[in-house]
C-alpha positions in Angstrom: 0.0 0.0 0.0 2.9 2.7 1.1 4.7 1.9 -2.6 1.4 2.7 -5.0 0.8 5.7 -2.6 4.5 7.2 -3.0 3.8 6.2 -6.7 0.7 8.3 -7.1 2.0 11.4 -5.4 4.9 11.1 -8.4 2.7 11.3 -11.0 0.8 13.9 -9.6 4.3 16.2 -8.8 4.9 15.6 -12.4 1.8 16.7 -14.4 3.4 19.8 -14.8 6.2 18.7 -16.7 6.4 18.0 -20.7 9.8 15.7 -20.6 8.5 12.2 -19.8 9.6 9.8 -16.8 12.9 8.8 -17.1 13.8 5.7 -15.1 18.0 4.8 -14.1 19.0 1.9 -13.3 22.0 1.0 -10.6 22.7 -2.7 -10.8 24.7 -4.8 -11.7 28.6 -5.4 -11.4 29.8 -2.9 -14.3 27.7 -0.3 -13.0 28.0 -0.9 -9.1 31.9 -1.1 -9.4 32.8 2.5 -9.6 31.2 3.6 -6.2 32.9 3.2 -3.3 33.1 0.6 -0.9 33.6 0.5 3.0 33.5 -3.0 4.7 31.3 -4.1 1.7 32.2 -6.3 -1.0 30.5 -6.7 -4.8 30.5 -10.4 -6.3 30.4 -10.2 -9.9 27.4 -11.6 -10.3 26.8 -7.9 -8.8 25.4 -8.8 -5.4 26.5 -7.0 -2.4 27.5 -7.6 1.6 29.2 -7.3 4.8 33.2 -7.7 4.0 36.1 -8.2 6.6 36.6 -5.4 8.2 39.4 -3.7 7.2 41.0 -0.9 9.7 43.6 1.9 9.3 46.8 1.1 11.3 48.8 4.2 11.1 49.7 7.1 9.0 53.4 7.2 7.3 54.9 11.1 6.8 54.8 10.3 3.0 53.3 10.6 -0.3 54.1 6.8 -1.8 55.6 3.9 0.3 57.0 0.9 -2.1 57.3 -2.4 0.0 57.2 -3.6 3.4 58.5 -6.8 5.7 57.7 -8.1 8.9 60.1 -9.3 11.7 60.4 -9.5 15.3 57.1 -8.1 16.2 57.4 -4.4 13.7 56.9 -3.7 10.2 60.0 -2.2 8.1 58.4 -0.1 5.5 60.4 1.5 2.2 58.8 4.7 1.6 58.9 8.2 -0.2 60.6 9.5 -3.4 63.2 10.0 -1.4 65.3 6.6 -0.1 63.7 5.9 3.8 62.9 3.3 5.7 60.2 3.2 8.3 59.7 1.0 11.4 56.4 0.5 12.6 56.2 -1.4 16.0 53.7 -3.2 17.4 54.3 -3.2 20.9 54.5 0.8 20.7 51.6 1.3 18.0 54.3 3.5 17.1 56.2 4.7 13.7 59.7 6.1 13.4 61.8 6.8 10.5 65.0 3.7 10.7 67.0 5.1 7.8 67.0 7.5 5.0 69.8 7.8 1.9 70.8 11.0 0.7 69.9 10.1 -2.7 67.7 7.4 -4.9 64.4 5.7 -4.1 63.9 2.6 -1.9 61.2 0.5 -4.4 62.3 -3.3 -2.6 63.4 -4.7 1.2 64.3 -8.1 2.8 65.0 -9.1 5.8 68.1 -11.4 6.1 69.9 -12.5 9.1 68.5 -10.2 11.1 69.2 -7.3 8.6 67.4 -5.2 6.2 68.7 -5.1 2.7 67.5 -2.4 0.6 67.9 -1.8 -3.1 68.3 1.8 -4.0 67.4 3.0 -7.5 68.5 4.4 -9.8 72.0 3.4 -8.3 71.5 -0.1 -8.7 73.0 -0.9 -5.1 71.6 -3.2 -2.2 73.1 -1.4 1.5 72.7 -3.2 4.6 70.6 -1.4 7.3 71.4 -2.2 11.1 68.3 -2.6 12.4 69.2 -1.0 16.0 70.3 1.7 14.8 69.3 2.4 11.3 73.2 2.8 10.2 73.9 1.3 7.2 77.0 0.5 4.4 77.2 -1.0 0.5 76.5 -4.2 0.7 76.2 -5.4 -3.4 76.4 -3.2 -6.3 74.4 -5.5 -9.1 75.7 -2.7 -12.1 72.2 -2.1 -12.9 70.1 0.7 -12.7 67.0 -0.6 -10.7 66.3 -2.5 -7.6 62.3 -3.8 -8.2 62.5 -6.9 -5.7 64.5 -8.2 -2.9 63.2 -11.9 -1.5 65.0 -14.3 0.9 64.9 -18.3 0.1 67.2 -21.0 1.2 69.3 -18.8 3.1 70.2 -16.6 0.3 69.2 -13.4 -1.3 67.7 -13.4 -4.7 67.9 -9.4 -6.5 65.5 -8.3 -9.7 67.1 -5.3 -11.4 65.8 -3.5 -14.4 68.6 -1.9 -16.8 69.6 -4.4 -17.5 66.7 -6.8 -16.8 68.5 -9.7 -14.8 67.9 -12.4 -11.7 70.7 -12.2 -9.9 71.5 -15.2 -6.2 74.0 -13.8 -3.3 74.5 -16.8 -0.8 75.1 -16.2 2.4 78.8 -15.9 1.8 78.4 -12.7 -0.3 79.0 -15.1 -3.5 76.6 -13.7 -6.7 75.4 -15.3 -9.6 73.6 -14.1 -12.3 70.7 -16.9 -12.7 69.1 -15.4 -15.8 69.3 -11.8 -17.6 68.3 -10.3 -21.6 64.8 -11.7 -21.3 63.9 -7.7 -20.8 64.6 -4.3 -19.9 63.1 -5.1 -16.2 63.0 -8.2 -14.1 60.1 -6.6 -12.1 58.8 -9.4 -9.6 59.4 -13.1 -8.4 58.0 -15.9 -6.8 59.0 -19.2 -5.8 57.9 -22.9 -6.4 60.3 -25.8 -5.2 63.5 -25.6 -7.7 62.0 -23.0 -10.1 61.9 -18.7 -9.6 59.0 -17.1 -11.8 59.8 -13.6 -12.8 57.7 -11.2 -14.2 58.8 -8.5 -17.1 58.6 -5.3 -18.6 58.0 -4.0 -20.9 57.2 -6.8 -22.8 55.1 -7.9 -19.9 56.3 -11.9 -19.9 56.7 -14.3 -17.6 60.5 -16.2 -17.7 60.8 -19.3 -15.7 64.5 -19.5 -13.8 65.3 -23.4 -13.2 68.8 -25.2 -13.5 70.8 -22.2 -14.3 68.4 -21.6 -17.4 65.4 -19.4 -18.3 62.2 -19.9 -20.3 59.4 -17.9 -21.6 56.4 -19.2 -20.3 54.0 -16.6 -20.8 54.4 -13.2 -23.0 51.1 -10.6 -22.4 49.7 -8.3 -24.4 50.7 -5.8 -21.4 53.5 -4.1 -20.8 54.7 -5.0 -17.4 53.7 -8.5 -14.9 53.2 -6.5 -11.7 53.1 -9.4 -9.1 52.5 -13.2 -9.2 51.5 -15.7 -7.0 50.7 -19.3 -6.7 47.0 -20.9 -5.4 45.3 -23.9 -5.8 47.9 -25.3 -8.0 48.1 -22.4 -10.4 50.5 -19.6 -11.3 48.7 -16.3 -10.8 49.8 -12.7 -12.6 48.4 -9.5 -12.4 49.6 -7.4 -15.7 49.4 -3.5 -16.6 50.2 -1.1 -19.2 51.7 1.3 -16.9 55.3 2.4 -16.0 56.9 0.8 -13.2 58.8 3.7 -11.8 55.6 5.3 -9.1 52.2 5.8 -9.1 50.9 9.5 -10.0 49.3 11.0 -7.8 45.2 10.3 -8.1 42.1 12.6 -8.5 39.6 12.5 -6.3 37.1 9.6 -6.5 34.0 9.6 -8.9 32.1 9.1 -5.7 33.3 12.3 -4.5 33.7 14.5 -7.3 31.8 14.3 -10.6 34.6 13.5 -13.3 35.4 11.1 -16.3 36.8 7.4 -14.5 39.9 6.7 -15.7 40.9 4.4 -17.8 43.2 1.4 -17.4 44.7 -1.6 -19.9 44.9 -4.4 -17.2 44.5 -8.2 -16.7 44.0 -11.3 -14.1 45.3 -14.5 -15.6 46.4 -18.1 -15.1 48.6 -20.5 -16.1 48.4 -24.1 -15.5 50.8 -26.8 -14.9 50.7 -27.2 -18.5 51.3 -23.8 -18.8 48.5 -23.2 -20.7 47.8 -19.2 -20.0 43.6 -17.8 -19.7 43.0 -14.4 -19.0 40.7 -14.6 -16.0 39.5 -10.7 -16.2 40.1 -7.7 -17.9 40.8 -4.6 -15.9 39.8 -1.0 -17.0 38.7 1.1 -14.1 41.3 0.1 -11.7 45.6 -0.7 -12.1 46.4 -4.0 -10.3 49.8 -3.3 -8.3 49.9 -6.4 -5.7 48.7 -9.6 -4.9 48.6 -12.3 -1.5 46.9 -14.9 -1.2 44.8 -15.1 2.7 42.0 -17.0 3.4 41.8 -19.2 0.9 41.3 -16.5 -1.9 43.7 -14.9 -3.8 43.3 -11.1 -2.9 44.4 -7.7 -5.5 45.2 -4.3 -4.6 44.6 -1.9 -7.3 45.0 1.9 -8.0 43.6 4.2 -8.5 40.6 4.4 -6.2 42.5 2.2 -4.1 40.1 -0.5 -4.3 40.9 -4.5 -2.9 39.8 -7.4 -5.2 39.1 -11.0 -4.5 39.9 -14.2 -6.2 37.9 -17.3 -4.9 39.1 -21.0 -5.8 36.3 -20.9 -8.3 38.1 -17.8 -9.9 35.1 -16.0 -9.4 36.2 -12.0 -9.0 34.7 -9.2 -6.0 35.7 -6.3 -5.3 36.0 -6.9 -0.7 36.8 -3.2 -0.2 38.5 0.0 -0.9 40.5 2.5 1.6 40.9 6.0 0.7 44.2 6.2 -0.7 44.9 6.4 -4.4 46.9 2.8 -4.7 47.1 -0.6 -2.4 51.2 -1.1 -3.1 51.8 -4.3 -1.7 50.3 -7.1 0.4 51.6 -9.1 3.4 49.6 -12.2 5.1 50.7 -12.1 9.0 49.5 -13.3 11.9 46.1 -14.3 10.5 45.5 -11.1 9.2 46.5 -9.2 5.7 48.5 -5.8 5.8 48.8 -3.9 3.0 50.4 -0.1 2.1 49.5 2.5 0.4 50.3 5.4 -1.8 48.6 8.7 -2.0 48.9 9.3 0.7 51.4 6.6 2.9 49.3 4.6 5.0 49.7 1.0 6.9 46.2 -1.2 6.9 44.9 -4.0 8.2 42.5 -6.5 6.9 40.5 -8.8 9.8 39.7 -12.0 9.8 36.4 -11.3 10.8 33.2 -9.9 8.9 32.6 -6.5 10.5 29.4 -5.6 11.8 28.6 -2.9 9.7 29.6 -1.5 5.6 28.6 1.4 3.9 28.6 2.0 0.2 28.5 4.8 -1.9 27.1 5.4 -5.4 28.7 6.9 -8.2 27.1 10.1 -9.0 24.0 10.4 -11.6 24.1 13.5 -13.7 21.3 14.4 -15.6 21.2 16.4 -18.8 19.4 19.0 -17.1 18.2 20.4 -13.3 15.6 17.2 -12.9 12.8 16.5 -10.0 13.6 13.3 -8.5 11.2 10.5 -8.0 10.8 7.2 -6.0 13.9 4.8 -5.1 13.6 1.3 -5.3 16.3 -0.4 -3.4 16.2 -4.1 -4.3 17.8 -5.6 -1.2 17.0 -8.9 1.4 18.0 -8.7 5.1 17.9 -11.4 7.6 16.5 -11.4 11.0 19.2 -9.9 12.7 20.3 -7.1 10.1 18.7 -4.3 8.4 19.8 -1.9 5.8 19.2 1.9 5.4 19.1 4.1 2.5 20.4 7.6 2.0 19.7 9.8 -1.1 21.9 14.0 -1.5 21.4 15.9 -4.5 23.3 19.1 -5.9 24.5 21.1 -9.0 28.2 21.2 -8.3 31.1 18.8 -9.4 32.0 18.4 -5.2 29.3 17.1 -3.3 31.2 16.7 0.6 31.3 20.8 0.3 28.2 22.1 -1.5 25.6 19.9 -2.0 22.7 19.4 0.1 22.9 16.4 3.5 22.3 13.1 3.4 18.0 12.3 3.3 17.1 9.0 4.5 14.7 7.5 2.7 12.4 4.1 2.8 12.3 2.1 0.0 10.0 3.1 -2.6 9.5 6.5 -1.3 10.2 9.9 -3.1 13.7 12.0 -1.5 12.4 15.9 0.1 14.7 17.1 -2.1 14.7 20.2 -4.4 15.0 20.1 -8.1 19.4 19.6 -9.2 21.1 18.0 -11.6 22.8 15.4 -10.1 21.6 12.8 -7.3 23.9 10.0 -5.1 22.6 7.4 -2.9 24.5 5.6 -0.4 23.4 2.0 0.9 24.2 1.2 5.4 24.6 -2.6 6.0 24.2 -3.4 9.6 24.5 -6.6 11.1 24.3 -8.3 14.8 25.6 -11.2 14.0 29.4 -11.3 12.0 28.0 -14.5 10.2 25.4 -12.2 8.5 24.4 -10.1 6.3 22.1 -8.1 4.0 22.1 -8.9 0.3 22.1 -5.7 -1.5 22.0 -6.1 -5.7 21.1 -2.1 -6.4 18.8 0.2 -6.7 16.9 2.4 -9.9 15.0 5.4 -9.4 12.4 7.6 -11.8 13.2 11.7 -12.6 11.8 14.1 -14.8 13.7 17.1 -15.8 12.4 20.4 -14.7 11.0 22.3 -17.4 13.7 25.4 -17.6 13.0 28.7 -19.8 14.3 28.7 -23.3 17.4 30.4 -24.2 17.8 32.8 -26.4 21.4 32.5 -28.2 21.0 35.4 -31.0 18.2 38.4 -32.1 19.0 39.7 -35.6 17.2 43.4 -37.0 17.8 43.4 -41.6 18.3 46.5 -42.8 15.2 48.0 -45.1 15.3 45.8 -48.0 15.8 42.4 -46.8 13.2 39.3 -47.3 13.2 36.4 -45.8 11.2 33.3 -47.5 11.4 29.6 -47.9 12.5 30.3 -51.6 12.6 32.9 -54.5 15.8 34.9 -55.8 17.3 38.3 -54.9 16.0 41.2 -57.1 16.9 44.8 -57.4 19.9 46.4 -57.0 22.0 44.8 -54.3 23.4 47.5 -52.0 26.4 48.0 -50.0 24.0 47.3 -46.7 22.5 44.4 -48.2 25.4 43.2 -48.8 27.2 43.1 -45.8 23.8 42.2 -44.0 23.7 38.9 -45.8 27.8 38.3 -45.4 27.6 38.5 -42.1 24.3 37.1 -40.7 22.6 33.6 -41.8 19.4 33.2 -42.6 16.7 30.5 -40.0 17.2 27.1 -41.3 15.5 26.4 -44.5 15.4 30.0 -45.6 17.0 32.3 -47.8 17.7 36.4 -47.6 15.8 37.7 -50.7 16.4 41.5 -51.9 13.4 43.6 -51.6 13.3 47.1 -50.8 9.4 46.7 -49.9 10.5 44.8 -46.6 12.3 44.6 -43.3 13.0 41.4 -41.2 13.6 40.2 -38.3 14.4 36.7 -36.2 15.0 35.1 -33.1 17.3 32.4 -32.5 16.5 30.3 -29.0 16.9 27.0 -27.7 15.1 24.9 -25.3 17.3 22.9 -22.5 14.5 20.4 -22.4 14.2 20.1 -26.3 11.0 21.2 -26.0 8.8 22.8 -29.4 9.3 26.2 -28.9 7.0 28.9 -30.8 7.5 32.4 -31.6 4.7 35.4 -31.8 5.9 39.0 -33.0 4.1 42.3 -33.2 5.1 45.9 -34.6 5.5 48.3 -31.7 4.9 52.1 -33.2 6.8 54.8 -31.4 3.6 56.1 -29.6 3.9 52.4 -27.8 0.9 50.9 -29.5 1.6 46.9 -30.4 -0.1 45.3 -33.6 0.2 41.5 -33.4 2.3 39.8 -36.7 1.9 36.5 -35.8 1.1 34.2 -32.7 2.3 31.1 -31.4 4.0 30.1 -34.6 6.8 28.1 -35.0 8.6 30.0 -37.6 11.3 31.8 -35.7 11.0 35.2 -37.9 9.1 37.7 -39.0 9.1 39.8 -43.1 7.6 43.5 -42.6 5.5 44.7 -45.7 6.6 48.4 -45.2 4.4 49.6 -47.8 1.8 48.8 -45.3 2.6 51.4 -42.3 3.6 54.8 -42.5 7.3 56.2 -42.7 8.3 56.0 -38.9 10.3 54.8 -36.2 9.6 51.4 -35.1 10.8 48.3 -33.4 9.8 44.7 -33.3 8.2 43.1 -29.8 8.8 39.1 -29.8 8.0 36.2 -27.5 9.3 32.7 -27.7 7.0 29.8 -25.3 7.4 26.2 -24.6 4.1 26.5 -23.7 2.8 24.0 -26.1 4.9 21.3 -24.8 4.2 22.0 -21.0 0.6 23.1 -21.0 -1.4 24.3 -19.0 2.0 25.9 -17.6 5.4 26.7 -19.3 8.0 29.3 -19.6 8.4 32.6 -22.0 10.8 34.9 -22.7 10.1 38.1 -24.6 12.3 41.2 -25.9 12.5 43.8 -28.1 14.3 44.5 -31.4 16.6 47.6 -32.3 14.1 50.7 -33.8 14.4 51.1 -37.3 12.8 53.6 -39.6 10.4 52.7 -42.2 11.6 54.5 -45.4 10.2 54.7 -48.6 10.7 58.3 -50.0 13.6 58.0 -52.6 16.5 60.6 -52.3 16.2 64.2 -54.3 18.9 64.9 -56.6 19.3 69.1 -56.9 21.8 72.0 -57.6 22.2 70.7 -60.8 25.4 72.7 -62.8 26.3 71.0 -66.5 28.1 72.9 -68.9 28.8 69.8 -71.2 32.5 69.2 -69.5 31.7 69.2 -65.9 28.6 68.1 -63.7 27.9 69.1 -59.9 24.9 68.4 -58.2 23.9 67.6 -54.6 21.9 64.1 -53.6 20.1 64.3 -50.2 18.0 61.8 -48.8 15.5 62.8 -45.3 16.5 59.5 -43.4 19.2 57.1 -44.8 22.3 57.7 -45.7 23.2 58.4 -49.5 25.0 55.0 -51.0 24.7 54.6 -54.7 25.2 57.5 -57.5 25.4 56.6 -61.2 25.3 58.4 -64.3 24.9 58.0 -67.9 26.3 59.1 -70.8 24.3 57.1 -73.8 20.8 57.1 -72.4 20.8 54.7 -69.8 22.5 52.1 -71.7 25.6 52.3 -69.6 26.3 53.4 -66.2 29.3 54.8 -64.4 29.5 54.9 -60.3 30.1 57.9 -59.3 31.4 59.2 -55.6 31.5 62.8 -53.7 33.9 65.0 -53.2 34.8 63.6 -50.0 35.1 59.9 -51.7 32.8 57.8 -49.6 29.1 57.5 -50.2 27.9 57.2 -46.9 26.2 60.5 -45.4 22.3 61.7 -45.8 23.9 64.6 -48.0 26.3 63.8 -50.5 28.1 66.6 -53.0 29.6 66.0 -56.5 32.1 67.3 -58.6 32.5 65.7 -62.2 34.8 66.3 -65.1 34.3 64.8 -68.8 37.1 64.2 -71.3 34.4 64.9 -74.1 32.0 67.0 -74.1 28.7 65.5 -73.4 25.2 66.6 -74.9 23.2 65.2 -71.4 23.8 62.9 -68.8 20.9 60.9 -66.7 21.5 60.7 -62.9 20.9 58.1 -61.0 20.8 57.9 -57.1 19.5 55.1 -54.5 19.6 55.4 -50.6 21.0 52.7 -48.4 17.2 51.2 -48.3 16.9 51.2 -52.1 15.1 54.0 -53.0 15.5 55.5 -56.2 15.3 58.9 -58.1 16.9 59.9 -61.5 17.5 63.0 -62.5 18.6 64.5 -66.5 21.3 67.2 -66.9 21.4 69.1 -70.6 
């Protein structure tokens, strides 16, 4: 009963309104995907829920951080564009700077014998770090320009470099070997199973397996790099990305929070058996895969750049389990029955739970209409158990940052209509609330109905002719074209479907307005005479101009009065606008042509014309069978009184004089 209520109040807020009832629809994974998600995960089958919990551990005093190891009871983190080293302890909760190098960047860290080995880039060196005391001395230079990954196996320390791409083994008595190098530019990440090392390229994004002292291509991508790999239920795992391996930008905000174009990404999940027979799992284009781990019997992705965590179950079915609010999850460690991960944009530490956490939030992307819109009812299709409940929250506004100037959050019931004024953009956000860890509501969307608000046309241009201009659906031009006419007609064009005719009888005028809504808009003009009195022209048409017959009225000043409606597409109500044209004069005396002096050799006369100015003069020698412009003494045509002077190299028996104002008129004159 409350739904067809709500529904009958929409229709009866609309009536008003010509646009018709737009309905938007947020389900499904694609769509869902690019809001934001707070202890709530997506499946791709694009049902939501309750995720772990995942909580902020501490803040680092940096922009990026690049890798991180655990041992005895602290986190060693490599952070900054500058080369440091962070220790975070966990007896303390506290986070102090170990180490810093004067120059290069710290991208990889092991732990090894109770010391930290750090590869700095772009000098190509590993240095030993006391761990007491953060001092630290040259420990290997690998004559490379890169240090991407440092791990420990079998007591000895195994190096990826980049320029030159090579694998390179130190033993634990300082002894290196070079296990496999030329496969690429980069040797960019490793991983380990029983006698063989995977390693993962760039750019030419390939997979090279080390084993025996030799290497071979297992696996070449259509991507430029292999970012991290790991092994699951038998499998080999990659994450790939066209991207650059050097850092991470730093990120935009997040389309949840500000209205902008999502970015776009060239990224894959894929697979390789023990046949090593490759699949690509999924395709990634709204989010950068950086780092993988695998926890809980899932294989689990951190991504940039909304800094959103993905999921991998045994069934290779994808969800996205979370998001923090850093631009990029770096890398991933599984400890103590719990996954830590780091962050860039800024430097963070987090912590992932074992446990489902009680309560998730997500938000929408943001909606934006193609105009200012009255919002309907929300349908949210959702289940909850005994035991947990969901709420619904709906903020609408007209500026590209919602946190700072739209309207607050309105919670709403399902099916019911928002108390919120007419905007252009709307955002929901969906509350998951449980008692019980082992439960949760199912959440799978929501789609809402809008209309647009009906908005007042615009009007984009008013154009006044000069006397002598015709418009009409076809015909040609007639009559002498004038300098006026002409540079009427270059510099104006005509409503669609219609052409400028000359015609000295008339004078024109059009509007040119839009509607925001697309409604049918229609035009009425009438002549206004200079006493103020209005004679209607035409009403409620949809041509957008108006021709003046000015034969028909007096000689006088005038100006046209206009309105343009959308009336007819929002009745009973709608919008006009209205407006006035320039005054013009209706002229249709021609000039006089006097002070005529001709001796045979020279002519002088005078042209004057009562309201327009003076802007063709022609004479004629033969009778009218030929004619010469003529100009005044000043040279320019152009005044309301016009004087000239003109000289004959043979004596002529009469000449015909010809003169037109700028409107068209016409008067001739003969000289003998």
């Amino acid at each position: 009963m409350k739904k067809a209520i709500f529904l009958s109040l929409l229709i009866i807020s609309f009536t008003c309104f010509s646009t018709t009832t737009q309905k938007q629809n947020f389900k499904g994974f694609s769509i869902l995907k690019i809001g934001e998600f707070h202890n709530v995960s997506l499946s791709i089958d694009g049902e939501m829920s309750i995720s772990r919990e995942i909580k902020k551990i501490k803040s680092i005093n940096d922009s990026f951080s690049w890798d991180f190891v655990y041992y005895n009871n602290a986190l060693y983190i490599a952070a900054g564009e500058k080369g440091k080293v962070y220790k975070y302890d966990f007896a303390t909760k506290e986070i102090s700077l170990l180490t810093a190098f004067p120059e290069g960047t710290v991208y990889a860290i092991a732990i090894f014998n109770g010391k930290l080995y750090a590869g700095l880039s772009p000098l190509g060196k590993v240095f030993k770090v006391n761990l007491d005391n953060g001092k630290y001395s040259e420990f290997f230079d690998a004559k490379c320009q890169y240090i991407w990954d440092i791990k420990v196996k079998n007591n000895s320390l195994y190096i990826a470099t980049g320029l030159p791409g090579q694998l390179i083994k130190i033993d634990s008595n300082k002894i290196s070997t070079v296990l496999s190098k030329d496969f690429d530019k980069h040797y960019e990440s490793m991983v380990f199973k029983k006698n063989s090392i995977y390693v993962g390229t760039y750019p030419s994004g390939s997979i090279v397996e080390v084993k025996n002292g030799k290497s071979y291509l297992v696996y070449q991508s259509k991507y430029k790099e292999v970012k991290d790999m790991v092994f699951f239920n038998n499998k080999l795992y990659a994450i790939c990305y066209s991207g650059n391996p050097v850092s991470p930008v730093k990120t935009k905000s997040k389309p949840a929070r500000k209205v902008q174009k999502v970015q776009s990404f060239k990224g894959a999940i894929i697979s390789i058996d023990n046949n090593n027979v490759p699949q690509v799992l999924y395709t990634l284009r709204t989010a950068a895969p950086y780092c993988m781990s695998v926890f809980k019997k899932a294989i689990y992705i951190g991504t940039g750049h909304s800094g959103k965590i993905l999921s991998l179950d045994k069934e290779e079915r994808l969800s996205i389990i979370g998001e923090v609010d850093n631009g990029q999850v770096m890398k991933m460690l599984n400890l103590n029955n719990s996954l830590y991960f780091i962050t860039s944009n800024s430097a963070e530490i987090y912590k992932m739970l074992p446990d489902y956490a009680l309560e998730g939030e997500y938000l929408s992307d943001i909606f934006v209409a193609n105009n200012t819109s009255n919002w309907g009812s929300f349908y949210f299709d959702y289940s909850a158990p005994t035991g947990t409940r969901m709420e619904f929250y709906v903020r609408g506004g007209n500026s590209d940052n919602p946190d700072i100037s739209w309207g607050n959050w309105i919670k709403i019931d399902n099916g019911s209509t928002p108390d919120i004024p007419a905007t252009k953009m709307i955002q929901f956000k969906a509350r998951f609330i449980s008692h019980d860890p082992a439960l949760s509501p199912k959440f799978k969307g929501c789609e809402f109905y809008f209309r647009e608000a009906n908005q007042k046309p615009l009007l984009m241009a008013k154009v006044l002719s000069p006397q002598g201009v015709k418009i009409a659906k076809k015909g040609k031009s007639n009559g002498v074209i004038t300098p006026t006419y002409t540079s009427f007609i270059s510099n104006h064009t005509p409503p669609a479907g219609m052409l400028f005719i000359r015609d000295k009888n008339f004078i024109s005028f059009y509007v040119i307005a839009k509607d925001p809504n697309l409604d049918t808009l229609t035009y009425s003009f009438y002549l206004v005479f200079s006493s103020g009195t209005k004679v209607e022209l035409q009403k409620n048409k949809k041509e957008n101009y108006i021709t003046l017959n000015t034969l028909a009225y007096p000689e006088g000043k005038y100006r046209f009065y206009y309105t343009v409606s959308d009336r007819e597409s929002n009745y009973p109500d709608g919008y006009t606008i209205d407006g006035y044209s320039n005054y013009f004069y209706i002229d249709n005396t021609p000039p006089t042509i006097s002070a005529i002096s001709f001796n045979g050799k020279t002519l002088s006369f005078t042209v004057k014309d009562n309201r327009n100015p003076v802007e063709i003069v022609e004479i004629s020698k033969d009778g009218g069978k030929t004619w010469q412009r003529v100009y005044s003494i000043d040279g320019i045509n152009d005044q309301s009184i016009e004087s000239f002077n003109i000289s004959f190299d043979k004596k002529a028996d009469s000449v015909i004089i010809r003169a037109y104002d700028s409107v068209g008129n016409t008067s001739t004159k003969l000289a003998k």
